[in-house]
C-alpha positions, 0 to 999 in steps of 0.5 A: 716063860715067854709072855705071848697075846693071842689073836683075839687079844690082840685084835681086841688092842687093834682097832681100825676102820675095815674101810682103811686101805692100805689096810696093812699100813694101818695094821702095822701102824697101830701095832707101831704105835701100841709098842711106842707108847707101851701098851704092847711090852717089848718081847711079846710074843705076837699070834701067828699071821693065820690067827691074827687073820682070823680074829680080824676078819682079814686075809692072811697076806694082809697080815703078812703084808704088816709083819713084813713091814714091823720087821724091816722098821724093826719093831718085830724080831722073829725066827724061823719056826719059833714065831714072831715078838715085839721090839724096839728098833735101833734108833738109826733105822728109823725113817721119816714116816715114823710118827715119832719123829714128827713136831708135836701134832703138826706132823712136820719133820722136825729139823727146826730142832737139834735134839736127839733120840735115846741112845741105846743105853738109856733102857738099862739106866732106867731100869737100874734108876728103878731098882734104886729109886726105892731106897732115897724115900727114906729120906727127904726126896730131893737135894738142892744141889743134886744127889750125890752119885750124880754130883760125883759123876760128873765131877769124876768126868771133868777130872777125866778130861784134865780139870780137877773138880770136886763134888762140891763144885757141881749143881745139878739142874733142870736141863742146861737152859734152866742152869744159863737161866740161873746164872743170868739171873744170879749174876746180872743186873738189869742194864749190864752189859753181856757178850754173846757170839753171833750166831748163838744158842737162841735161849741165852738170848731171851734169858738176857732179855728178861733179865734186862741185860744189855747184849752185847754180840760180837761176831763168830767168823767163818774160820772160827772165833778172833781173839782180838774181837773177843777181847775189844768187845769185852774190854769195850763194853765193860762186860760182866758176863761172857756167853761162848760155846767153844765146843762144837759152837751152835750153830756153826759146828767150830771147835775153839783150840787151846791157844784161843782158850787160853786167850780169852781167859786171860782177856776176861781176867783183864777185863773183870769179865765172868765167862759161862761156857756152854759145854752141851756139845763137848763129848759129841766129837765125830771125827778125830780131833786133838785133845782139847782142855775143857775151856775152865783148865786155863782158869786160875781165879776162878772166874769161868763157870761151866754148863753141861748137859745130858740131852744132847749126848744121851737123851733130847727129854733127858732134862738133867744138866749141870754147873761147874763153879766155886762150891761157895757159887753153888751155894748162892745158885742152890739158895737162888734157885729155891724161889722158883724150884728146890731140885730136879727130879729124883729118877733123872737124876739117877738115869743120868749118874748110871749112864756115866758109867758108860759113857765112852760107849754112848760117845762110841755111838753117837759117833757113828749114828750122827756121822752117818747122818751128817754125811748124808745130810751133806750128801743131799745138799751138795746133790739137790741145792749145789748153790748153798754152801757150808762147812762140814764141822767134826762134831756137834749136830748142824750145819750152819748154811750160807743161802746167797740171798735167799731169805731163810724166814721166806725158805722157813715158811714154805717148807712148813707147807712141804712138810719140814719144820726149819730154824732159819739163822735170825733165831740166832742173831740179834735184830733180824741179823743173819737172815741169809743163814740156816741151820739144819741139824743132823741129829735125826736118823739120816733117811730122816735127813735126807727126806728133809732136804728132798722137801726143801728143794721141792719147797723152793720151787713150789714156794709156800701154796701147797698142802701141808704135807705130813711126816709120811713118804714125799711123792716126788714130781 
């Protein structure tokens, strides 16, 4: 039986200012933000306009005017003569003046930030994790490793993709910086020495630097990864840990091919260097590319551990990641770990092993949401800052942006006062470097994009002395 509110009801869940105009901006909103966040169940059956008219005191256009609207965003389905009921939007169709889309509570478009929105499976996986939740508290509730149909899964997909590897070998993690975190920690002494590329992913480096690792960067050039670089600052420096990306690298998009694989494997032998490969982005190809080995197939001493993560393929709150190593190396991270936190959380780790099951899918999807949106974010660049130059990578999520002179911490600033929130490339670097570089992830919707870089270019004219602008429509002058 279908579950319905009547008008009363839900007026009673609605409560606004009869001050408020737009009124039925408002009216749409609150009922937005009642489904966002639960309150209002997803197929829900809404009182007719006239009734909900009626109990608000209001005109039945105005309401109209807010059914209208929920059904463009895509939060109400309705069909004729039948009425009207609650929905989830596909992700895709989101705008920037939805309010889940803005940075926490300072209302700025979050493109300082490569993390994605929930793919469409992830309801499904949440609800199977539910149904089998129940069954794991007869025992004690948490393993150290991970449980055991996640540390299966993810095995099963190295397999897949050309690496042997067993259950045994996979430590399951609270996120993948929580598994870089570990690994520097385990495997570092203060003082020794550690490559990284420049640019790289910011966190690696403030893991080093708690750890008192001395960082030893080597650069990444336009073209993709030097060998020869690699291996002369890993033999130089005497390198006990090696930090890459050769998936996707971020922030600048490259894909490392197997020759360079090959290549950097060996040179680590050579150098009794131990490389952690960061392989976050591996599964969000977006154009055709040819099958690339995972990065540890090239390994035969075992001296190449790997990272993975479920955020940035299924879910950016998704905080599940994992390790691949030696099951004698899971062992020493499971013990170490245990000082801090003994496992990571149950329900997660039961999203996570269901949405392997269909993985290929999510990937499917994925392909299509973030190509439309890197190529509208690419679009808008090209139209409204022709001066800004950049390569358009075949997978990942940003684009790392030459800015010829400008200051990207200055852009930073004045965008935040225009309403976007921006990475600027010294996050990325080492000792101020990269000042002339920017990322700009296209892992939001693209009208979110797009907004964005509408509000770039007003903030390079304007500079910083404006008001704050929030996430809601740009009024263009």
């Amino acid at each position: 039986m279908d579950r319905y509110l009547s008008g009363p009801q839900l007026a009673r869940l609605v409560v606004i200012d009869p001050g408020t105009r737009p009124y039925y901006r408002a009216l749409a909103g609150r009922m937005r933000a009642l489904i966002l966040d639960g309150r209002l169940p997803v197929r829900v059956r809404v009182p007719a306009e006239r009734h909900l008219a009626e109990a608000l005191g209001v005109s039945r256009t105005t309401v109209t005017a807010a059914y209208d609207r929920l059904r463009e965003q895509g939060y109400l389905d309705s069909r004729q003569g039948a009425g009207s009921w609650t929905a989830l939007p596909d992700v895709g169709a989101l705008g920037a003046e939805n309010p889940w889309i803005a940075s926490g509570d300072d209302g700025l478009l979050p493109m300082h930030c490569a993390a994605p929105h929930a793919t469409s499976a992830l309801p499904a996986a949440i609800a199977h994790a539910g149904e089998h939740y129940p069954r794991y508290a007869l025992g004690m509730g948490y393993d150290p490793t991970g449980i055991a149909p996640l540390r299966e899964a993810i095995a099963a997909r190295y397999t897949a993709r050309g690496l042997a590897t067993r259950p045994e070998q996979i430590l399951v993690t609270t996120g993948a910086q929580h598994a870089l975190h570990l690994l520097v920690m385990t495997l570092l002494s203060p003082g020794d020495p550690m490559m990284v590329e420049s640019p790289t992913y910011p966190h690696i480096l403030d893991a080093a630097r708690l750890r008192g690792a001395r960082i030893v960067p080597v650069g990444v050039p336009s073209g993709g990864w030097h060998l020869d670089l690699l291996t002369s600052a890993m033999r130089q420096s005497a390198a006990r840990l090696a930090y890459v990306i050769p998936d996707f690298q971020n922030p600048t998009g490259h894909l490392m091919d197997d020759a360079t694989r090959a290549g950097l494997v060996g040179a680590a032998r050579d150098c009794g260097t131990t490389l952690v490969v960061d392989e976050t982005w591996s599964e969000l190809a977006i154009d055709e590319v040819p099958p690339i080995a995972p990065l540890a197939a090239f390994d035969t001493d075992s001296r190449v551990i790997s990272v993975g993560s479920a955020s940035k393929l299924w879910w950016g709150g998704l905080r599940i990641g994992w390790i691949r190593t030696t099951a004698a190396m899971v062992r020493r991270l499971a013990a170490f770990r245990s000082a801090v936190e003994i496992a990571s959380p149950l329900l997660e780790q039961l999203v996570v092993a269901r949405l392997f099951e269909d993985i290929e899918e999510t990937r499917a999807e994925r392909r299509r949401t973030f190509g439309a949106s890197r190529d509208a974010l690419a679009a808008a660049l090209e139209r409204r800052m022709p001066d800004w130059s950049f390569a358009v990578p075949k997978g990942g999520g940003s684009l790392w942006i030459r800015l010829e002179g400008a200051s990207a911490t200055a852009l930073a600033d004045a965008a935040a006062c225009h309403g976007v929130r921006l990475a600027p490339g010294a996050w990325f670097g080492l000792d101020g470097t990269l000042e002339g570089r920017l990322r700009l992830p296209f892992t939001q919707p693209p009208q979110v994009v797009t907004e964005a870089v509408e509000r770039i270019a007003e903030a390079r004219v304007r500079g910083p002395y404006g008001v704050r602008r929030p996430a809601g429509p740009l009024t263009r002058v």
